[in-house]
PQR file of N, CA, C, O and H, with PARSE charges and radii, in Angstrom:
ATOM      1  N   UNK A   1      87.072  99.764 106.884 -0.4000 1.5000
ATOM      2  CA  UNK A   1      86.197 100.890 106.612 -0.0000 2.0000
ATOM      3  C   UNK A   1      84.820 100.373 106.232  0.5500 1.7000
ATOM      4  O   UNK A   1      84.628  99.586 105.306 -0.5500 1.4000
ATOM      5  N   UNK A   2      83.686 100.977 107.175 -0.4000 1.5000
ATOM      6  CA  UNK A   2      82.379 100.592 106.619 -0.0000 2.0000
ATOM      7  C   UNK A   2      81.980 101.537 105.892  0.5500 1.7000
ATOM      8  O   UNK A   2      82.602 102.594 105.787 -0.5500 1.4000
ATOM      9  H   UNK A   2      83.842 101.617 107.927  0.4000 1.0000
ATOM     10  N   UNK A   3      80.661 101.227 105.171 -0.4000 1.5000
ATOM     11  CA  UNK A   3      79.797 102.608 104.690 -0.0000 2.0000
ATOM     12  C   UNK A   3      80.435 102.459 103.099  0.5500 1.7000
ATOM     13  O   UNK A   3      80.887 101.553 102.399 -0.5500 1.4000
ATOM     14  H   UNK A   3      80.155 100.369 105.257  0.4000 1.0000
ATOM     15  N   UNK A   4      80.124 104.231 102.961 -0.4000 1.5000
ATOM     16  CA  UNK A   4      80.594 104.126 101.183 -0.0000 2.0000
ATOM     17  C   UNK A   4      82.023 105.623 101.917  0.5500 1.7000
ATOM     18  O   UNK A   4      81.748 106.812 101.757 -0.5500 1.4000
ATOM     19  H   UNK A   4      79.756 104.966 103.530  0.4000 1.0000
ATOM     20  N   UNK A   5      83.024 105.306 102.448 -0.4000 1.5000
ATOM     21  CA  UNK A   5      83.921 106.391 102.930 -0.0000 2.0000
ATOM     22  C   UNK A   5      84.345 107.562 101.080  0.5500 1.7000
ATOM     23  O   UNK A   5      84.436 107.246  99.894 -0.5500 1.4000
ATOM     24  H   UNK A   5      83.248 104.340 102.578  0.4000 1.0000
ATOM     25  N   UNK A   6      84.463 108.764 101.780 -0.4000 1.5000
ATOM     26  CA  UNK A   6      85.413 109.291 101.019 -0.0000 2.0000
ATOM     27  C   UNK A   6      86.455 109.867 101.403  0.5500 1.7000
ATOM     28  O   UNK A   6      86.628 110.301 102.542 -0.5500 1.4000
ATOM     29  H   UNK A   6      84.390 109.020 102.744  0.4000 1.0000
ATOM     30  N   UNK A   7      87.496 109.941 100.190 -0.4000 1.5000
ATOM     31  CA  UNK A   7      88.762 110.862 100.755 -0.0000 2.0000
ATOM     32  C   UNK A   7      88.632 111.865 101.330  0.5500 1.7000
ATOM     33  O   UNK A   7      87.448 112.191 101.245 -0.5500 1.4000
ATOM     34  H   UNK A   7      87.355 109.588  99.265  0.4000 1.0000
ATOM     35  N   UNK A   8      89.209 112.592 101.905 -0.4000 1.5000
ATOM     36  CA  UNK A   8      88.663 113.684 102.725 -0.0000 2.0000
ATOM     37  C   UNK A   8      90.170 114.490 101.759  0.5500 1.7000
ATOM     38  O   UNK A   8      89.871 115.633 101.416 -0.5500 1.4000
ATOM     39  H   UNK A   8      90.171 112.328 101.974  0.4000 1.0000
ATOM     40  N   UNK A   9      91.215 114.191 101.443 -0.4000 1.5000
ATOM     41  CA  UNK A   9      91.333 114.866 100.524 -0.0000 2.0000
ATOM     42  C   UNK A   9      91.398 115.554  98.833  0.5500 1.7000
ATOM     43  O   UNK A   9      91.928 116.507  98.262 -0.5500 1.4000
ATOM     44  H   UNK A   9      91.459 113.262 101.722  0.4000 1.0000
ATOM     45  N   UNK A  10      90.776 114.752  98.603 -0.4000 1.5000
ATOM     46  CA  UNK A  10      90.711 114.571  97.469 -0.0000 2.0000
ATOM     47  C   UNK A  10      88.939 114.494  97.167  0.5500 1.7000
ATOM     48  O   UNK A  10      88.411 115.054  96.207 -0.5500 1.4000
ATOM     49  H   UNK A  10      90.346 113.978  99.067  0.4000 1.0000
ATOM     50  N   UNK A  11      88.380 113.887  97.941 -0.4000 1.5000
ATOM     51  CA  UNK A  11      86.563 114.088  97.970 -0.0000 2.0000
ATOM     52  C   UNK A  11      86.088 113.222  97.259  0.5500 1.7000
ATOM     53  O   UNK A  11      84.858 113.232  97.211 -0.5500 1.4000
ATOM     54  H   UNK A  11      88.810 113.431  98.721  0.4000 1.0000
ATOM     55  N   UNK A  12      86.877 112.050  96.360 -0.4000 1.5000
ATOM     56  CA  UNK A  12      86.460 111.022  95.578 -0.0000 2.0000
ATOM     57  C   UNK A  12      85.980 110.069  96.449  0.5500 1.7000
ATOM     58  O   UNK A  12      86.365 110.347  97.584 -0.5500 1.4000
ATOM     59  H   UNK A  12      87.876 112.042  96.399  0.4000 1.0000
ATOM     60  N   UNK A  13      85.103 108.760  96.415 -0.4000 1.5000
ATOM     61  CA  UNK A  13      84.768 107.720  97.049 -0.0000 2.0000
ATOM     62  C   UNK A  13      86.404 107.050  97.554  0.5500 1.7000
ATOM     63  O   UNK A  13      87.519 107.528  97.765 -0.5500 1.4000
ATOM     64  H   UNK A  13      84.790 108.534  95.492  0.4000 1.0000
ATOM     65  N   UNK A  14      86.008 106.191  97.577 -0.4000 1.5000
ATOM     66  CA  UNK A  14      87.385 105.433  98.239 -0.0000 2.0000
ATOM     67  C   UNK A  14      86.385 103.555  97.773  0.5500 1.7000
ATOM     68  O   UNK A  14      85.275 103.173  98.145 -0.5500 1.4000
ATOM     69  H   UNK A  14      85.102 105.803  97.406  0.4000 1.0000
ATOM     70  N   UNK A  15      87.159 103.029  97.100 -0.4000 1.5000
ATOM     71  CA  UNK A  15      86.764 101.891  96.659 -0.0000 2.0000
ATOM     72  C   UNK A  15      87.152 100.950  97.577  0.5500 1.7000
ATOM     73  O   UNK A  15      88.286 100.744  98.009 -0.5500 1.4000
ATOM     74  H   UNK A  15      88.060 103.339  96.798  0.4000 1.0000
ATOM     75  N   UNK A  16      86.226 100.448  97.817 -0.4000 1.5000
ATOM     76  CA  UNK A  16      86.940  99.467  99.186 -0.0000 2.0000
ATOM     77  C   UNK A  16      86.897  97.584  99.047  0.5500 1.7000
ATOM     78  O   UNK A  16      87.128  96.628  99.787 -0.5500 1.4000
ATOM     79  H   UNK A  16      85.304 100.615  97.467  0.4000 1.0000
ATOM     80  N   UNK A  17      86.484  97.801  97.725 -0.4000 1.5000
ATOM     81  CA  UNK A  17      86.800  96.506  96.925 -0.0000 2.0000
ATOM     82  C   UNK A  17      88.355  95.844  96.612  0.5500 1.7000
ATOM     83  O   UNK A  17      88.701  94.680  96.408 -0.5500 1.4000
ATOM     84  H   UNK A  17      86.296  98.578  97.124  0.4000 1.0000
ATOM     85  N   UNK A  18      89.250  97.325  96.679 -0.4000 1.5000
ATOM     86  CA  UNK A  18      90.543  97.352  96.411 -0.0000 2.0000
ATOM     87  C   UNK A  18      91.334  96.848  97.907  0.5500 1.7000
ATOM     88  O   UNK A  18      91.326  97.474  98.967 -0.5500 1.4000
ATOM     89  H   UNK A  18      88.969  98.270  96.845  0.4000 1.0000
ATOM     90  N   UNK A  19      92.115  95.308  97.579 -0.4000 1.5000
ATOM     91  CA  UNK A  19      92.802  94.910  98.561 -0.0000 2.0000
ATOM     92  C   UNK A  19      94.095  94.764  98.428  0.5500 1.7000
ATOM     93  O   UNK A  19      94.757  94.164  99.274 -0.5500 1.4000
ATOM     94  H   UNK A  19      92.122  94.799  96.718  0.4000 1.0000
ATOM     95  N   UNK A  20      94.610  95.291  97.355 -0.4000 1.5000
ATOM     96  CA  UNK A  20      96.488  95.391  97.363 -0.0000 2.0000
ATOM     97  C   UNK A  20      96.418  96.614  98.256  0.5500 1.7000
ATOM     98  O   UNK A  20      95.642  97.508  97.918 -0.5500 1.4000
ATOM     99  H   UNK A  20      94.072  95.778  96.668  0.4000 1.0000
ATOM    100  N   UNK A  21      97.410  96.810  99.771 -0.4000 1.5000
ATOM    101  CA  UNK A  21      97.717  97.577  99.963 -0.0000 2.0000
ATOM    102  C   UNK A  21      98.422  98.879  99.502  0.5500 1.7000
ATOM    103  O   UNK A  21      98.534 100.000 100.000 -0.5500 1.4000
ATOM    104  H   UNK A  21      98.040  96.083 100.046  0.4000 1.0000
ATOM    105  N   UNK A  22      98.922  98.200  98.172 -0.4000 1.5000
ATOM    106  CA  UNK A  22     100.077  99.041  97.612 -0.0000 2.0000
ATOM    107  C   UNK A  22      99.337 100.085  96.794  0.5500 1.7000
ATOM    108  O   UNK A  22      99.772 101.219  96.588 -0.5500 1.4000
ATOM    109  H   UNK A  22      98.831  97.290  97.768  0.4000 1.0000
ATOM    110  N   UNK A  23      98.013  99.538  96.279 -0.4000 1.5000
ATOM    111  CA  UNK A  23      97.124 100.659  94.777 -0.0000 2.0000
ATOM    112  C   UNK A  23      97.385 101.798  95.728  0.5500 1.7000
ATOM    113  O   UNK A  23      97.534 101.616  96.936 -0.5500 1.4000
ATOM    114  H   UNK A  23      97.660  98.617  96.446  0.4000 1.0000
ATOM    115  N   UNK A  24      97.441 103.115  95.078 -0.4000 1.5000
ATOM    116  CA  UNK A  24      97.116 104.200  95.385 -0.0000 2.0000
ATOM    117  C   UNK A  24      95.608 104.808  95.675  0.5500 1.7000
ATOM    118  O   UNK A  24      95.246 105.933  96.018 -0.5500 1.4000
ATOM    119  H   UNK A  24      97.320 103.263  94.097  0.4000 1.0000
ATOM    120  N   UNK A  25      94.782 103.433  95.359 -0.4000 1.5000
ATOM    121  CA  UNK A  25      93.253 104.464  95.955 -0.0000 2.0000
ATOM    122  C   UNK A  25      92.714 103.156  96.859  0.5500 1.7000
ATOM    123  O   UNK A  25      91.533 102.870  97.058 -0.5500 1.4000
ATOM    124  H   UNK A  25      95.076 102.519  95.081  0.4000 1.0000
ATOM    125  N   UNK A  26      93.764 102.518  97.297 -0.4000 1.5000
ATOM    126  CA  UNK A  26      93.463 101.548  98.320 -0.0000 2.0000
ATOM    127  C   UNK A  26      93.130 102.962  99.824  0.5500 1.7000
ATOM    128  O   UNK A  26      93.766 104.004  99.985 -0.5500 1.4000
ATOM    129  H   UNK A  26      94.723 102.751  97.136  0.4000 1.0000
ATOM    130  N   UNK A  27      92.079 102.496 100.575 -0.4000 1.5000
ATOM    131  CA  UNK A  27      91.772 102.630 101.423 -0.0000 2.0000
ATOM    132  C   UNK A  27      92.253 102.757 102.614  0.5500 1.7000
ATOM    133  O   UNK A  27      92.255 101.686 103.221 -0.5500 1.4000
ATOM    134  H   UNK A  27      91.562 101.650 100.444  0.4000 1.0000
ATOM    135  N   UNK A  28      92.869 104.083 103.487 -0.4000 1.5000
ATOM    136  CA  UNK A  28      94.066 104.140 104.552 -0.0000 2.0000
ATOM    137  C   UNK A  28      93.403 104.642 105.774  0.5500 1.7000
ATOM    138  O   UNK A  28      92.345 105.167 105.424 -0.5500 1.4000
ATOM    139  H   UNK A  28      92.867 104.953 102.994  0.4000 1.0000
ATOM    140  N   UNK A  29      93.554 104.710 107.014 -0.4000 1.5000
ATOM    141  CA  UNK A  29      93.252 106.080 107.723 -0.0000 2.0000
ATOM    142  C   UNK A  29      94.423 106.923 107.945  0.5500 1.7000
ATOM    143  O   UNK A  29      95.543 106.474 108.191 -0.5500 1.4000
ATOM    144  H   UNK A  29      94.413 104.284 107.299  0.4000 1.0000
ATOM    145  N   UNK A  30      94.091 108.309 107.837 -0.4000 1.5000
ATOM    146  CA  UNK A  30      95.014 109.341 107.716 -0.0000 2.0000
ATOM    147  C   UNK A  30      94.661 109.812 109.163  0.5500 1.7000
ATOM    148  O   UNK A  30      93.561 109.821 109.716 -0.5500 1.4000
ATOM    149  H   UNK A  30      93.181 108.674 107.637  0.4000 1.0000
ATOM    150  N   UNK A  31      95.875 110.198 109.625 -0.4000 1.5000
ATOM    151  CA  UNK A  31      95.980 111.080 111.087 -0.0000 2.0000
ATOM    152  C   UNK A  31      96.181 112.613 110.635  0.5500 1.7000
ATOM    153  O   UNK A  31      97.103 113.155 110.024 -0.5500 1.4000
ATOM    154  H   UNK A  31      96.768 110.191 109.176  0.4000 1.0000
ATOM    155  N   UNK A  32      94.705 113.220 111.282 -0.4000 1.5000
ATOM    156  CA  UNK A  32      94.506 114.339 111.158 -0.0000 2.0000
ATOM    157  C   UNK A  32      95.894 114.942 111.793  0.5500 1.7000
ATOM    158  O   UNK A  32      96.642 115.631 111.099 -0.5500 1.4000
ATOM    159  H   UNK A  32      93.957 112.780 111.778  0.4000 1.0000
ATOM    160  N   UNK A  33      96.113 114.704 112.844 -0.4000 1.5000
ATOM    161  CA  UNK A  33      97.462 115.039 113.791 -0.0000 2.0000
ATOM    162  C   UNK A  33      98.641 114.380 113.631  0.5500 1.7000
ATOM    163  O   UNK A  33      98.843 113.545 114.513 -0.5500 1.4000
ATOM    164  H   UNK A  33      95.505 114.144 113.407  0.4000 1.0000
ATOM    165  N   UNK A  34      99.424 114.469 112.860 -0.4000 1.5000
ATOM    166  CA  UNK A  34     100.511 113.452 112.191 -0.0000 2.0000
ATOM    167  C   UNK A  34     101.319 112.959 113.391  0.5500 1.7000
ATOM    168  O   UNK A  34     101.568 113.767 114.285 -0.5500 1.4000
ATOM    169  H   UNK A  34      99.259 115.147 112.144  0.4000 1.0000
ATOM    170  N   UNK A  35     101.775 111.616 113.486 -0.4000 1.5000
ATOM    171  CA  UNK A  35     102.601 111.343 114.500 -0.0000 2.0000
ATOM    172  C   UNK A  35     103.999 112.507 114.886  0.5500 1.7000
ATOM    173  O   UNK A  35     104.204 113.090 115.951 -0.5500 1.4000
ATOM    174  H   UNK A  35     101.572 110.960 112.759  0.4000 1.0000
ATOM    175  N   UNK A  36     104.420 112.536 114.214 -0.4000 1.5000
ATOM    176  CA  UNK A  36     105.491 113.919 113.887 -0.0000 2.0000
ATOM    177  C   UNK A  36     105.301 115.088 114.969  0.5500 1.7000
ATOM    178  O   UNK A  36     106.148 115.696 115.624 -0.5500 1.4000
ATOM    179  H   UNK A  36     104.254 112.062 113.349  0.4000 1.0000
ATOM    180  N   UNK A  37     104.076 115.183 114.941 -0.4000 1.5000
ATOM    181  CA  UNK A  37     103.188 116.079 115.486 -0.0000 2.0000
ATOM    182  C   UNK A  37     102.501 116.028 116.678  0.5500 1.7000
ATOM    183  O   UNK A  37     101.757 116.846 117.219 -0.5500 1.4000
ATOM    184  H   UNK A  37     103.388 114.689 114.409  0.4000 1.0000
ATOM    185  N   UNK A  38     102.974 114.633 117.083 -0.4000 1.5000
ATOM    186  CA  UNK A  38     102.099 114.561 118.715 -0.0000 2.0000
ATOM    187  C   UNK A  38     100.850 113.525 118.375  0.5500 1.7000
ATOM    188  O   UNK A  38     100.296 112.926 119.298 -0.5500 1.4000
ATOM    189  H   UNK A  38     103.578 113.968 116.643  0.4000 1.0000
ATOM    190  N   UNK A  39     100.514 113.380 117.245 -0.4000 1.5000
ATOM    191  CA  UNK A  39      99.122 112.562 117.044 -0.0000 2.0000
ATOM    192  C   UNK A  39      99.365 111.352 117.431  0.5500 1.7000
ATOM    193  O   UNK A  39     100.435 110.744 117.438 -0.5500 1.4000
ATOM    194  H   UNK A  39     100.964 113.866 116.496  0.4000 1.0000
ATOM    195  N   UNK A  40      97.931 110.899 117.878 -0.4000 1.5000
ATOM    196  CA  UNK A  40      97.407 109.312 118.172 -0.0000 2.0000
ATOM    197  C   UNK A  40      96.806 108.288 117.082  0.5500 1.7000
ATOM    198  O   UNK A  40      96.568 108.418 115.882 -0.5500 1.4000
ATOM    199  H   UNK A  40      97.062 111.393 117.873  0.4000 1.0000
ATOM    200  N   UNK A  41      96.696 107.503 117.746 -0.4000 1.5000
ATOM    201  CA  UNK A  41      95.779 106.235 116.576 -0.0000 2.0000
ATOM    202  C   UNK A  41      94.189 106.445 117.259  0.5500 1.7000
ATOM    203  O   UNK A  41      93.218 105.811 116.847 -0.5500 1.4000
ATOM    204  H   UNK A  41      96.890 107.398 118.722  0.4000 1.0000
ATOM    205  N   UNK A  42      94.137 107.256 118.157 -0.4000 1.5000
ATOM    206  CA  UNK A  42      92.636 107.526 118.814 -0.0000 2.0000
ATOM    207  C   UNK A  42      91.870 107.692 117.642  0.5500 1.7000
ATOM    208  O   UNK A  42      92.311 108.304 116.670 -0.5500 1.4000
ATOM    209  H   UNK A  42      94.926 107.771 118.492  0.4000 1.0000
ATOM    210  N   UNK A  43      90.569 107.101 117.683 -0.4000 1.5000
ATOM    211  CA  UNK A  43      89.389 107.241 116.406 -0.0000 2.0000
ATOM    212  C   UNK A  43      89.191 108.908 116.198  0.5500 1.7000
ATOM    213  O   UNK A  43      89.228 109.462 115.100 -0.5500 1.4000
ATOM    214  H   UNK A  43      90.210 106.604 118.473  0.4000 1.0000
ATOM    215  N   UNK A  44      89.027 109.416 117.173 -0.4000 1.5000
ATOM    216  CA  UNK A  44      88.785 111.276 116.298 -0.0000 2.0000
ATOM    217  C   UNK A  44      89.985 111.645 115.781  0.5500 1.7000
ATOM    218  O   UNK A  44      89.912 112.864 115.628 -0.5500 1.4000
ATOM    219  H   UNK A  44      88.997 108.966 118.065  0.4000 1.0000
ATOM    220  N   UNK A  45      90.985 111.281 115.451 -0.4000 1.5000
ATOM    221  CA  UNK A  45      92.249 111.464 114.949 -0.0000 2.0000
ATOM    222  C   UNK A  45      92.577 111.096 113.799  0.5500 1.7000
ATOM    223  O   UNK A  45      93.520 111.605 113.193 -0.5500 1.4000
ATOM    224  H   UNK A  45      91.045 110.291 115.576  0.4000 1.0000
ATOM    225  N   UNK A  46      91.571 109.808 113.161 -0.4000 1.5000
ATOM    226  CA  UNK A  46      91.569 109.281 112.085 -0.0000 2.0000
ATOM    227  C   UNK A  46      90.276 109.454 111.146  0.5500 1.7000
ATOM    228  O   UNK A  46      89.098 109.162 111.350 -0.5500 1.4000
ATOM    229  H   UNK A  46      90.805 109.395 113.653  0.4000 1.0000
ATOM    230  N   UNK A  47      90.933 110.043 110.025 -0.4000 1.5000
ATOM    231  CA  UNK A  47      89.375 109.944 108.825 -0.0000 2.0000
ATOM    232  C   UNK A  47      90.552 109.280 107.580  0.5500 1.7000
ATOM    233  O   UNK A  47      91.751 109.044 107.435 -0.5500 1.4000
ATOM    234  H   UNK A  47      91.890 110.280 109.859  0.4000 1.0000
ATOM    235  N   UNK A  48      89.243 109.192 106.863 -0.4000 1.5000
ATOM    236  CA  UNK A  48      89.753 108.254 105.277 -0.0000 2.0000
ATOM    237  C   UNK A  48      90.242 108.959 104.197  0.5500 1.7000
ATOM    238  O   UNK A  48      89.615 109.883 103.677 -0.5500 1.4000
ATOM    239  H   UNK A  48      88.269 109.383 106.981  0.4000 1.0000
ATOM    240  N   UNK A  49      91.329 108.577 103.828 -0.4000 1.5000
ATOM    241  CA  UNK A  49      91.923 108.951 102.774 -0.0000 2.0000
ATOM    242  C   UNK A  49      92.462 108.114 101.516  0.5500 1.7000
ATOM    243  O   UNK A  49      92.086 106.982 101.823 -0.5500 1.4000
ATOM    244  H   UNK A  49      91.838 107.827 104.251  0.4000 1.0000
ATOM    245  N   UNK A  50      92.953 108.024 100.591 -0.4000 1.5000
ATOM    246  CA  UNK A  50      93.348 107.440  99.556 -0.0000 2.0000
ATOM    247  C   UNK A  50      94.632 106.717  99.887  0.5500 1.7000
ATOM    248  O   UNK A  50      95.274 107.306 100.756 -0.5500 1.4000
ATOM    249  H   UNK A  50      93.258 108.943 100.341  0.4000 1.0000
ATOM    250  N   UNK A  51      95.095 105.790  99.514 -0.4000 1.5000
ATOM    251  CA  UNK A  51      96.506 105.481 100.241 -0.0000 2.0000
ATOM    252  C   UNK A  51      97.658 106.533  98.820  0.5500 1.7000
ATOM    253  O   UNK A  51      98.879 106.677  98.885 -0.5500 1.4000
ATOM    254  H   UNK A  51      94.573 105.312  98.808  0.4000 1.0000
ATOM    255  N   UNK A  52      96.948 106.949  97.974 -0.4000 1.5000
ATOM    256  CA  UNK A  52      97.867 107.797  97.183 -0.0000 2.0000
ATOM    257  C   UNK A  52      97.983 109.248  97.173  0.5500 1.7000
ATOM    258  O   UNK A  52      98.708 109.904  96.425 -0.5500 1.4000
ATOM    259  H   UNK A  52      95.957 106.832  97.921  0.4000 1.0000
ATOM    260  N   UNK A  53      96.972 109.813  98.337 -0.4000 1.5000
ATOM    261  CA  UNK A  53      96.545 110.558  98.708 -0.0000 2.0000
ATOM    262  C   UNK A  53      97.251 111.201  99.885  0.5500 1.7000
ATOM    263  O   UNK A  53      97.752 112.323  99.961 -0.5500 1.4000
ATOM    264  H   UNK A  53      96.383 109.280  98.944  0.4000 1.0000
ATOM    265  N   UNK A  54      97.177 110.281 100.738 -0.4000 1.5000
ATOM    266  CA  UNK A  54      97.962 110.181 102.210 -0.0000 2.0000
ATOM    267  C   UNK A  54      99.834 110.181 101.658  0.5500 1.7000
ATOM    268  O   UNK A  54     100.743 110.893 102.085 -0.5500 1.4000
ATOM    269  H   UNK A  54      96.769 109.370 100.676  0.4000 1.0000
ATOM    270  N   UNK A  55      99.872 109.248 100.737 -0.4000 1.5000
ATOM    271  CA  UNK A  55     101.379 109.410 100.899 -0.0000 2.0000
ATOM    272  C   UNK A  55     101.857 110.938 100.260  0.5500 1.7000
ATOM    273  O   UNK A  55     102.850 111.494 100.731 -0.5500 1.4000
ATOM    274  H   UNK A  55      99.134 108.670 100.391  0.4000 1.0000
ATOM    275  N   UNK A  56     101.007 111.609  99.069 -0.4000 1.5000
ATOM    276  CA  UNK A  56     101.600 112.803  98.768 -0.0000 2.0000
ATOM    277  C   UNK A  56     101.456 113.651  99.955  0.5500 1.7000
ATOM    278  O   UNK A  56     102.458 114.353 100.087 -0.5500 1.4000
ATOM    279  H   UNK A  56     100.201 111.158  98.687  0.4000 1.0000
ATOM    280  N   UNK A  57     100.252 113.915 101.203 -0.4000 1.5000
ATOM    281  CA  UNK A  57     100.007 114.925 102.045 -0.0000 2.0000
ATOM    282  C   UNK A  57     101.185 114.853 103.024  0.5500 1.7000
ATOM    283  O   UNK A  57     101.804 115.825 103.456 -0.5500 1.4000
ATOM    284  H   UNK A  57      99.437 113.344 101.096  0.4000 1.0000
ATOM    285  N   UNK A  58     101.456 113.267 103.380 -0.4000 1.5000
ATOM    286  CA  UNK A  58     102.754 113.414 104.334 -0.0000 2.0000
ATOM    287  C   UNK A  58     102.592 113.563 105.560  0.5500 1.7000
ATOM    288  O   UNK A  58     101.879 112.799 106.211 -0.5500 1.4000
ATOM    289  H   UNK A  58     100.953 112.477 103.029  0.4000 1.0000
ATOM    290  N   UNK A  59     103.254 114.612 106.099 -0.4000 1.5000
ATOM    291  CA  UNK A  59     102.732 115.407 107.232 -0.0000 2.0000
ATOM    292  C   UNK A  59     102.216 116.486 107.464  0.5500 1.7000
ATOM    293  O   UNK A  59     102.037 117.042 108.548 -0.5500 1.4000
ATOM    294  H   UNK A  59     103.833 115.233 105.570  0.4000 1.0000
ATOM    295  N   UNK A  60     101.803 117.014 105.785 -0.4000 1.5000
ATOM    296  CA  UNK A  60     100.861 118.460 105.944 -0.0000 2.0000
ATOM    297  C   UNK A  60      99.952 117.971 106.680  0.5500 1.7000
ATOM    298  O   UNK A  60      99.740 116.805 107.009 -0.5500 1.4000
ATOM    299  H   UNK A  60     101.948 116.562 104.905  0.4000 1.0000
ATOM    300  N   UNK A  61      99.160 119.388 107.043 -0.4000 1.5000
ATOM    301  CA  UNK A  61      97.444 119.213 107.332 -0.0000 2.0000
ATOM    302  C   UNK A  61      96.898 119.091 105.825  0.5500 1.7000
ATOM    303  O   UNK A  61      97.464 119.372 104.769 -0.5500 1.4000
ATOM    304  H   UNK A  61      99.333 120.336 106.775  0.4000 1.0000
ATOM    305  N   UNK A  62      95.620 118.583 106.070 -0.4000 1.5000
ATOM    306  CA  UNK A  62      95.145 118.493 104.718 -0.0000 2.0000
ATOM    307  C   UNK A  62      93.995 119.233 104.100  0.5500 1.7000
ATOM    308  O   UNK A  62      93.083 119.324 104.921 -0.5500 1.4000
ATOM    309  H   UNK A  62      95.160 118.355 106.928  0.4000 1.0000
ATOM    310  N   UNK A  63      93.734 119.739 103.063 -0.4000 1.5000
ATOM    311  CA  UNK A  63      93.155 120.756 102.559 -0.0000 2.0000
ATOM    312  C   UNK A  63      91.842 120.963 102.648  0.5500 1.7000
ATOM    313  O   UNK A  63      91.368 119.939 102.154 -0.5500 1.4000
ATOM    314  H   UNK A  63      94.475 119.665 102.396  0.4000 1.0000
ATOM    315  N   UNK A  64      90.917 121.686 102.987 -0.4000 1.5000
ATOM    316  CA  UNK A  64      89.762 122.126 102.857 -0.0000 2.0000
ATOM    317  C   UNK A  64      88.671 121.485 102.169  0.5500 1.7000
ATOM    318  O   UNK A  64      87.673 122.194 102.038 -0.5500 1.4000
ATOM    319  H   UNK A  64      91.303 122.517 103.388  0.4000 1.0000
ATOM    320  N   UNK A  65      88.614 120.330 101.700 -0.4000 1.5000
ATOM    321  CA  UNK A  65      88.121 119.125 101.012 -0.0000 2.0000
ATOM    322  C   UNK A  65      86.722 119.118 102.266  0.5500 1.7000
ATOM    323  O   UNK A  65      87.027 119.176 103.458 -0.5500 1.4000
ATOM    324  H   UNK A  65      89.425 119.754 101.806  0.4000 1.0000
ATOM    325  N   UNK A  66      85.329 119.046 101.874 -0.4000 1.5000
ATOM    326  CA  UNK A  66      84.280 119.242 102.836 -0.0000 2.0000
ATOM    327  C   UNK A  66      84.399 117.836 102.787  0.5500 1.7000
ATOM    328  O   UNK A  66      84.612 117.410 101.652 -0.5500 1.4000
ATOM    329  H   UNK A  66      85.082 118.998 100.906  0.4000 1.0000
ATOM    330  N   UNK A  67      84.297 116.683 104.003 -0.4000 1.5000
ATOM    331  CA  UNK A  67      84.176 115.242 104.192 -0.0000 2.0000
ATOM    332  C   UNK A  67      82.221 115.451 104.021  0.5500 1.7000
ATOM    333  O   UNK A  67      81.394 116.312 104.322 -0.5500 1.4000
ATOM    334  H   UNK A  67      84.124 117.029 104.925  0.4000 1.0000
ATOM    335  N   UNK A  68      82.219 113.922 103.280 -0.4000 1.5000
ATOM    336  CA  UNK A  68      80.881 113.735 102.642 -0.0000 2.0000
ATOM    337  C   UNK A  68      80.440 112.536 102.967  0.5500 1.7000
ATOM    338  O   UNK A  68      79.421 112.107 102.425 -0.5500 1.4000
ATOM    339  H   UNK A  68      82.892 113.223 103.035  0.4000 1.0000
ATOM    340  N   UNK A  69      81.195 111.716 103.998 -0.4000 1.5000
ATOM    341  CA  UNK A  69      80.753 110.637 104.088 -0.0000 2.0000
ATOM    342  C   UNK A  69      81.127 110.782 105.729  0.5500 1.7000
ATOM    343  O   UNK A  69      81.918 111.610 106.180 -0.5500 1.4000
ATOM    344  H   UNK A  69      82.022 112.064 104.438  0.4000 1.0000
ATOM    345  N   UNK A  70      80.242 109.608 106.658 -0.4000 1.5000
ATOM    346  CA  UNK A  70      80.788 109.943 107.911 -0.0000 2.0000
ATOM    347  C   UNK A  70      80.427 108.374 108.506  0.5500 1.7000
ATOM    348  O   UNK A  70      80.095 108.029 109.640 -0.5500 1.4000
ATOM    349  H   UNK A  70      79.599 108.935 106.292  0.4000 1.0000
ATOM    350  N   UNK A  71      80.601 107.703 107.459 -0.4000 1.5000
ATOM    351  CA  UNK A  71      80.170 106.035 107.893 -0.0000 2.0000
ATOM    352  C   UNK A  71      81.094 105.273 107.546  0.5500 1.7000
ATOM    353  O   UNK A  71      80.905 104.190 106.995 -0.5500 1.4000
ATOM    354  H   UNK A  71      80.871 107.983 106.538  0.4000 1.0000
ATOM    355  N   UNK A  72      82.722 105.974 107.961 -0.4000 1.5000
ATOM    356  CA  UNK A  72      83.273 105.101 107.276 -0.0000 2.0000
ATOM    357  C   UNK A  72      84.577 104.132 108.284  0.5500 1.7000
ATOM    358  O   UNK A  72      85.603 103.495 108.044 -0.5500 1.4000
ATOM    359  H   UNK A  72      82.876 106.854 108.409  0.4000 1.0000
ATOM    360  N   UNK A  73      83.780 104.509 109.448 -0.4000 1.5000
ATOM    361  CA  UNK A  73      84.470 103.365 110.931 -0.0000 2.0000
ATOM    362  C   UNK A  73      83.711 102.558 110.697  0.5500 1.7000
ATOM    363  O   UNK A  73      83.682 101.525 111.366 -0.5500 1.4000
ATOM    364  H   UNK A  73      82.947 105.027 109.643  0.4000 1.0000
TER
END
C-alpha cells in the first residue's frame, strides 16, 4: 500500500509501519466482491481495510464509511 490509505471501513488511517501480519490494524486489501460471491483479485475489486476490520466484515458488504484516501495502490 502506497500513500497515507484508509480503512474504508472503519475511516481510520491504516498504519503501514505495522508488519506482523497478524495485528489487527495491519494493512489488508478487502474484496469489495467477496470470493463467496464471484469476486476477483482485479485492482477495482480491492480497497484498504484494517486486517481487524476485514476479518469482523467477512463476507458482508461493507458499510457506508466515505473512502478518504485514494493513494493507496
Amino acid at each position: 500500500m502506497a500513500g497515507n490509505p484508509v480503512c474504508v471501513e472503519c475511516g481510520q488511517p491504516i498504519d503501514t509501519s505495522i508488519t506482523d501480519q497478524y495485528d489487527p490494524g495491519y494493512g489488508t486489501a478487502d474484496h469489495k466482491v467477496p470470493y463467496s460471491q464471484g469476486g476477483t483479485d482485479a485492482l477495482e475489486n480491492l480497497q484498504p481495510m484494517h486486517r481487524g476490520c476485514n476479518l469482523a466484515k467477512h463476507s458482508k458488504p461493507h458499510s457506508n464509511v466515505i473512502r478518504r484516501s485514494r493513494d493507496w495502490v
